[in-house]
N, C-alpha and C positions, 0 to 999 in steps of 0.2 A: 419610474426609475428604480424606487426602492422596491418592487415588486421583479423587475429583471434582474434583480442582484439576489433574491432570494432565489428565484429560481435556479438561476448559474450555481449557487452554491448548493440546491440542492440536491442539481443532476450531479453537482462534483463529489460528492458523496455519495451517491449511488454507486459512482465509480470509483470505491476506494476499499480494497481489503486492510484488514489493520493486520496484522499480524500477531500473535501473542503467541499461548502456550500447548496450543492442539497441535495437535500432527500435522506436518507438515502438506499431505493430501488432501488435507480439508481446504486448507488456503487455494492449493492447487485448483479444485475443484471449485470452490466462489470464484475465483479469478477464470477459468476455462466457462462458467454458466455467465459469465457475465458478458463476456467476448462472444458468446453462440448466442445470447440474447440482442446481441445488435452495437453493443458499447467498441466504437474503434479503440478506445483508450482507458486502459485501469491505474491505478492509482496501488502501490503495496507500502506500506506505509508501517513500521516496528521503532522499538525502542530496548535500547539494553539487549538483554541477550539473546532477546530474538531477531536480532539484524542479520545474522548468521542463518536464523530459517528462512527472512524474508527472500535473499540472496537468492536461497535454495528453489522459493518460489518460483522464482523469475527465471531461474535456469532448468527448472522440471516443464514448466508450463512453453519456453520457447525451443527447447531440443525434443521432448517427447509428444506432445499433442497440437501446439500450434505454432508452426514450425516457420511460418510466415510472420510471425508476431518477432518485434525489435523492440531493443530499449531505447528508449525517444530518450529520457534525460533521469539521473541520478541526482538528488539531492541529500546531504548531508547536512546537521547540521547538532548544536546543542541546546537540548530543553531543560530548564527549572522546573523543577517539583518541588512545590512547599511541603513538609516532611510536618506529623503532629506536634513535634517540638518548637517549629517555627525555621528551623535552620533551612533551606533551601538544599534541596540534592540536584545537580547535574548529573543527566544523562542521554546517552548518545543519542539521534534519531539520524533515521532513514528513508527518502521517499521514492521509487523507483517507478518511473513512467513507463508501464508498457503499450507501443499502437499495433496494430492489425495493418 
């Protein structure tokens, strides 16, 4: 059992670009190599002010190269981050499910 759940979580991670602070093409590109390697379903996954690129992702990759590919489901939601002083920062996140 505990060895099926590792596995699930590890393919689910295979399928997840994070999103941060490169250029936006590069996400493009993990997310496009990931879907020509056989994954139905990627995972784009930002925080803070890169929610705005991940968006970006998900709209380059389904109007210009895989034109077949749908947003299966959008989550939102907010994370803590313990900060060195201890105080806790909130910040936004985003998960966008793309399928083939």
């Amino acid at each position: 059992m505990a060895e099926e759940k590792a596995k699930e979580t590890k393919e689910n991670l295979e399928n997840v670009v994070f999103v941060g602070k490169k250029g936006t093409m590069s996400y493009v590109l993990a997310v496009v190599t990931q879907i020509n390697q056989g994954a139905n379903e990627v995972m784009i996954k930002a925080r803070g002010k890169a929610i705005s690129r991940a968006v970006d992702v998900a709209e380059i990759v389904r109007n210009k190269f895989i034109t077949e590919a749908k947003i299966n489901d959008i989550k939102i939601a907010t994370e803590e981050i313990s900060t060195e002083e201890g105080n806790p920062l909130k910040v936004s996140a985003i998960e966008i499910k793309l399928v083939k």
